[in-house]
LOVODO-811365 format. One record per residue: residue in one letter; y, x, z of N, C-alpha, C in turn. Coordinates in steps of 0.1 Angstrom, whole numbers, padded with zeros to 4 digits, always signed. Last residue first. Example, Ala and Ser with C-alpha at 12.3 -4.5 7.8 and 13.67 -1.06 7.14 Angstrom:
2
s-0022+0128+0071-0011+0137+0071+0000+0129+0079a-0057+0132+0078-0045+0123+0078-0033+0132+0078
END
This chain:
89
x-0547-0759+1248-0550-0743+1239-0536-0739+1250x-0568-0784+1265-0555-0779+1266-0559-0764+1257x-0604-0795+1251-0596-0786+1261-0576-0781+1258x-0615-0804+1228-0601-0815+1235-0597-0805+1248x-0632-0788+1221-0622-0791+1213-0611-0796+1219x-0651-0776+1245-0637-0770+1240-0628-0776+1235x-0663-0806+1242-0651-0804+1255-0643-0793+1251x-0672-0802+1213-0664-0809+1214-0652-0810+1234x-0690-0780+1224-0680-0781+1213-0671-0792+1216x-0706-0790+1245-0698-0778+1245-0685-0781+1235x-0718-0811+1230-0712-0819+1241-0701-0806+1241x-0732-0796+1208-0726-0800+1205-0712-0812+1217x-0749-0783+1229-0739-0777+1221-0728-0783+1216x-0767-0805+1233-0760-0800+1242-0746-0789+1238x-0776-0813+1211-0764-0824+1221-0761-0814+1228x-0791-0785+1206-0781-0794+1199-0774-0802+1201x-0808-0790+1229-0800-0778+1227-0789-0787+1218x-0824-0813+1223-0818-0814+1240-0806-0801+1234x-0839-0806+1203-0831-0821+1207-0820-0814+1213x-0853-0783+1209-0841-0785+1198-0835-0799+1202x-0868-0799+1233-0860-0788+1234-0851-0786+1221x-0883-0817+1217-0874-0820+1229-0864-0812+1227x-0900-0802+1200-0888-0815+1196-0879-0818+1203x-0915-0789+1216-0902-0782+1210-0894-0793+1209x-0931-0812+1229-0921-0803+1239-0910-0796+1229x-0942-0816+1208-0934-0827+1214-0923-0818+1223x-0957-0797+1203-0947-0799+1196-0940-0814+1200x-0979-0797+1230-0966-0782+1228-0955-0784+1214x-0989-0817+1227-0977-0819+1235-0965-0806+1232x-1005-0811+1205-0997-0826+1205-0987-0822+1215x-1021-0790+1219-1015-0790+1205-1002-0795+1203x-1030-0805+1237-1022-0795+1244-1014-0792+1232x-1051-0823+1224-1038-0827+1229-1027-0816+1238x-1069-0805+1214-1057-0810+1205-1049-0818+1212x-1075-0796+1239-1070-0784+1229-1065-0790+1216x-1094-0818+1244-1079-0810+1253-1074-0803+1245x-1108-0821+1227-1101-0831+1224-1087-0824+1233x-1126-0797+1224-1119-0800+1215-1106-0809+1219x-1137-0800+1254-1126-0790+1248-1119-0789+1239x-1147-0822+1251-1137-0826+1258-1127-0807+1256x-1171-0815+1231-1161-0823+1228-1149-0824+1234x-1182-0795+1245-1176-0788+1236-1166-0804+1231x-1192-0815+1271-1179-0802+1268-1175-0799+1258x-1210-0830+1254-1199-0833+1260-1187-0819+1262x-1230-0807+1248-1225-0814+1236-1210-0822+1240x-1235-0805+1279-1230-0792+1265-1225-0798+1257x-1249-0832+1282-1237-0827+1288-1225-0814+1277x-1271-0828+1265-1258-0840+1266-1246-0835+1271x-1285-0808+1276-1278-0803+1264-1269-0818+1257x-1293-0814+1297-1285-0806+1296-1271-0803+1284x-1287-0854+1300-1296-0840+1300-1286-0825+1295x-1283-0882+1318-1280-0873+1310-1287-0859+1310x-1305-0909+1321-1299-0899+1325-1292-0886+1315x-1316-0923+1308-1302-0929+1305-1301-0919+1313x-1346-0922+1313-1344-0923+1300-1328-0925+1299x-1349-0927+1340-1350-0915+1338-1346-0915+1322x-1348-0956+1338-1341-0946+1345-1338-0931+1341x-1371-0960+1333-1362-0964+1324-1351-0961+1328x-1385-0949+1353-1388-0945+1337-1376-0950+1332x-1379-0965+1370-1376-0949+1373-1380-0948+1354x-1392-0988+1362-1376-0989+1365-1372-0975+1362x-1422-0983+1360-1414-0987+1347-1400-0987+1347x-1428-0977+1385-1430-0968+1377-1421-0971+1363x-1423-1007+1397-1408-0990+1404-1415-0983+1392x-1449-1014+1382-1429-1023+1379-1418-1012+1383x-1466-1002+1392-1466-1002+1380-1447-1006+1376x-1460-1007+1422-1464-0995+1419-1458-0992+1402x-1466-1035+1421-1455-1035+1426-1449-1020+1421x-1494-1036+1413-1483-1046+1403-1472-1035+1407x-1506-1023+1434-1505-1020+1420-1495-1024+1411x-1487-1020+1466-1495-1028+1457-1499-1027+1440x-1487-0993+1487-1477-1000+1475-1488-1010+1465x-1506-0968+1497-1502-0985+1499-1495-0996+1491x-1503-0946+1491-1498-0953+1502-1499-0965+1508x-1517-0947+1465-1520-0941+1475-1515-0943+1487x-1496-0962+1448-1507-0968+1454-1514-0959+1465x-1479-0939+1445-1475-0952+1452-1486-0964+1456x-1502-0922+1429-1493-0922+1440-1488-0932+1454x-1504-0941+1407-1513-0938+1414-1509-0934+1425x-1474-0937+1395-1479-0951+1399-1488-0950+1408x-1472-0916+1386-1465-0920+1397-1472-0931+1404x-1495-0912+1372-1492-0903+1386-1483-0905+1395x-1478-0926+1348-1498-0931+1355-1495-0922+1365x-1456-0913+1346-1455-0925+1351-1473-0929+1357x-1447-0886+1347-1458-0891+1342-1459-0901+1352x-1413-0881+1328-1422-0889+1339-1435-0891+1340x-1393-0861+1314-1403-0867+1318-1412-0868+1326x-1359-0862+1294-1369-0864+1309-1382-0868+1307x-1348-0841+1271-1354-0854+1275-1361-0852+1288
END
């Protein structure tokens, strides 16, 4: 989790100048800012999901791809066969 000491920010921005109200309102935006940023161990938790989810669709495709391939062999053999058949003996 992030944290902001928002009373130091705020004091700050008045130190320049920045009107209090105005100071207190950027201190409350950045805060609520800082609260939707992602953190480390967000991110970590994201990877291990997007590894999971790659590694079941790499799964998914490497038996799509056999299915193909027996497909594809078997017409194919079977195209063989049958042009021997009607070939001149």
């Amino acid at each position: 989790m992030n944290s902001l000491d928002i009373l130091g920010y705020c004091k700050r921005l008045e130190a320049v100048g920045i009107p209090r109200e105005q100071a207190e309102v950027h201190a409350q935006v950045l805060a609520e800012v800082m609260a939707q940023v992602a953190t480390k161990d967000d991110l970590a938790g994201l990877k291990v999901w997007v590894e999971l989810y790659v590694k079941e669709q790499i799964q998914s495709l490497k038996a799509d791809m056999l299915k193909w391939l027996v497909t594809i062999s078997v017409a194919q053999a079977s195209l063989l066969l049958a042009a021997l058949r009607y070939l001149p003996h």
